[in-house]
C-alpha positions as CSV (number, residue, x, y, z in Angstrom):
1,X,-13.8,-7.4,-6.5
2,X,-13.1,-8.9,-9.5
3,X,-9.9,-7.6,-11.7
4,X,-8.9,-8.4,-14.8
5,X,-5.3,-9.0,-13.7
6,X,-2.7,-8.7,-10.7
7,X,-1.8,-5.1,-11.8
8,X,-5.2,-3.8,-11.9
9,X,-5.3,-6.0,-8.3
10,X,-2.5,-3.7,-6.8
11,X,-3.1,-0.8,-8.7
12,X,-7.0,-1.3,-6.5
13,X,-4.9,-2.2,-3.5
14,X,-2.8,0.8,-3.2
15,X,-5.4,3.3,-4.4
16,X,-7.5,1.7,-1.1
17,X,-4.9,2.9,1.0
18,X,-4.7,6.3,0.2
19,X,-8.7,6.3,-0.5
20,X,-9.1,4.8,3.1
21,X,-11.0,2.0,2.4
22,X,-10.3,-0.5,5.4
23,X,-12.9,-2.9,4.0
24,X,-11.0,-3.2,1.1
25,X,-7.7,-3.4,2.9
26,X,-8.9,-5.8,5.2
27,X,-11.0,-8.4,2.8
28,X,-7.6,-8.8,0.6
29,X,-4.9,-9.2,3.1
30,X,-4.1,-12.6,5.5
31,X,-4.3,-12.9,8.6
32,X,-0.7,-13.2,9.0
33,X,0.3,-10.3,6.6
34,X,3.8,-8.8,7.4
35,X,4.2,-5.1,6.7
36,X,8.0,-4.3,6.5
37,X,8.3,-0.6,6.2
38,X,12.2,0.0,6.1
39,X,13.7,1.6,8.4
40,X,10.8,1.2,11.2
41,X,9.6,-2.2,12.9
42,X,8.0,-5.0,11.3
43,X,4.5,-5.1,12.0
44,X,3.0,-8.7,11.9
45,X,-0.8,-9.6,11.5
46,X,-4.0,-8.0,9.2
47,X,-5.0,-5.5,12.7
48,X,-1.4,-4.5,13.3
49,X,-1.6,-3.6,9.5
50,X,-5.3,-2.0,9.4
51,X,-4.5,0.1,12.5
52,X,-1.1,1.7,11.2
53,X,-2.2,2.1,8.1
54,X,-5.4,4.1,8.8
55,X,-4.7,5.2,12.1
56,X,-2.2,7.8,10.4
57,X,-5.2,10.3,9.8
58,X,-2.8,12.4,7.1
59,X,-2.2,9.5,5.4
60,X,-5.3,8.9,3.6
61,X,-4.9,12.3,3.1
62,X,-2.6,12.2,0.5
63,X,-2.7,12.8,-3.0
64,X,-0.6,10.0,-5.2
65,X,0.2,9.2,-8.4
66,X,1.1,5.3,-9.8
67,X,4.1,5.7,-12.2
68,X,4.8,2.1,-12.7
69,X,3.2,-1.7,-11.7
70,X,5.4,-4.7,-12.2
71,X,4.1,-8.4,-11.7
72,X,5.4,-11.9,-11.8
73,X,3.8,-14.7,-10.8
74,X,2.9,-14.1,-6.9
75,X,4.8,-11.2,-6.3
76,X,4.5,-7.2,-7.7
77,X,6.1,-3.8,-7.5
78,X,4.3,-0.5,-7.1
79,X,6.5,2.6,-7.9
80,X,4.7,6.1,-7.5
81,X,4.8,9.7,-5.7
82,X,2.6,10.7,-2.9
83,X,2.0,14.7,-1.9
84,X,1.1,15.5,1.7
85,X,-2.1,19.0,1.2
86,X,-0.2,21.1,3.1
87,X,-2.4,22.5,5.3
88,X,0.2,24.4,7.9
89,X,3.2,22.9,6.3
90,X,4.5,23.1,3.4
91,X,3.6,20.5,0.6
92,X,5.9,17.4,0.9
93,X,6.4,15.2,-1.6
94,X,7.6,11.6,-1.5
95,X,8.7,8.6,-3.6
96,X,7.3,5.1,-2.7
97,X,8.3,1.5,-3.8
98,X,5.8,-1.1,-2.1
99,X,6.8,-4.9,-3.0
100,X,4.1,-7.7,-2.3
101,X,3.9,-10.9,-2.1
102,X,0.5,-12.6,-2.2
103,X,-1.6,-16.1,-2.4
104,X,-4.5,-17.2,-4.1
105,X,-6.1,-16.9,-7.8
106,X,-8.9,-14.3,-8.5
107,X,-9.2,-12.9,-5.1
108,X,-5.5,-12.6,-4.1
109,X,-4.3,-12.0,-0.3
110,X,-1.2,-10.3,0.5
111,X,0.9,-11.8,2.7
112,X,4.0,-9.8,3.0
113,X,4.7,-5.8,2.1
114,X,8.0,-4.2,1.5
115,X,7.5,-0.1,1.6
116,X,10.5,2.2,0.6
117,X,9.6,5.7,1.2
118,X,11.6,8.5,0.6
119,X,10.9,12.3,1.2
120,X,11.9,14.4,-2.2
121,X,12.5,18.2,-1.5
């Protein structure tokens, strides 16, 4: 992958999550990422990472929308909404904040995530 600049690199990053693309996920995180998602324990390590991430099957399910990328230097923001389908429920709709922290020029690694979510009703 070649972006033309660390927002469109996050903006790629985040859309690989709710997508499901583990390749992608995998290729452009270290082998020591951290993965702090508040309120729930740390996990530690690019598999701990790949197997939370897409081992919550709804997840990638998930339809989101990217309100606002912030970057500086080695570190960004992503603010947006994500909307669970529905299926049996009812639609749920919550706010995320993801902060990263990453190494490397060109093909950037994340090496730490920070995710706020927060159900809206």
């Amino acid at each position: 992958m070649n972006t033309s600049s660390t927002g469109d690199f996050l903006k790629d990053f985040n859309e690989a999550f709710f997508k499901g693309k583990r390749d992608f996920i995998e290729q452009h995180v270290s082998d020591d990422v951290e993965w702090i998602m508040v309120g729930a324990m740390p996990l530690k390590g690019r598999q701990a990472l790949v197997d939370a991430a897409f081992g919550m099957e709804d997840y990638t399910q998930m339809e989101f929308e990217i309100d606002t990328i912030i970057t500086e230097g080695r570190e960004g923001v992503v603010k947006g909404v994500m909307t669970s389908k529905g299926g049996n429920e009812r639609e749920r709709r919550y706010c995320y904040c993801d902060f990263y922290e990453w190494q490397g020029e060109g093909e950037p690694k994340i090496t730490k995530m920070t995710s706020f979510v927060v159900e809206t009703k």
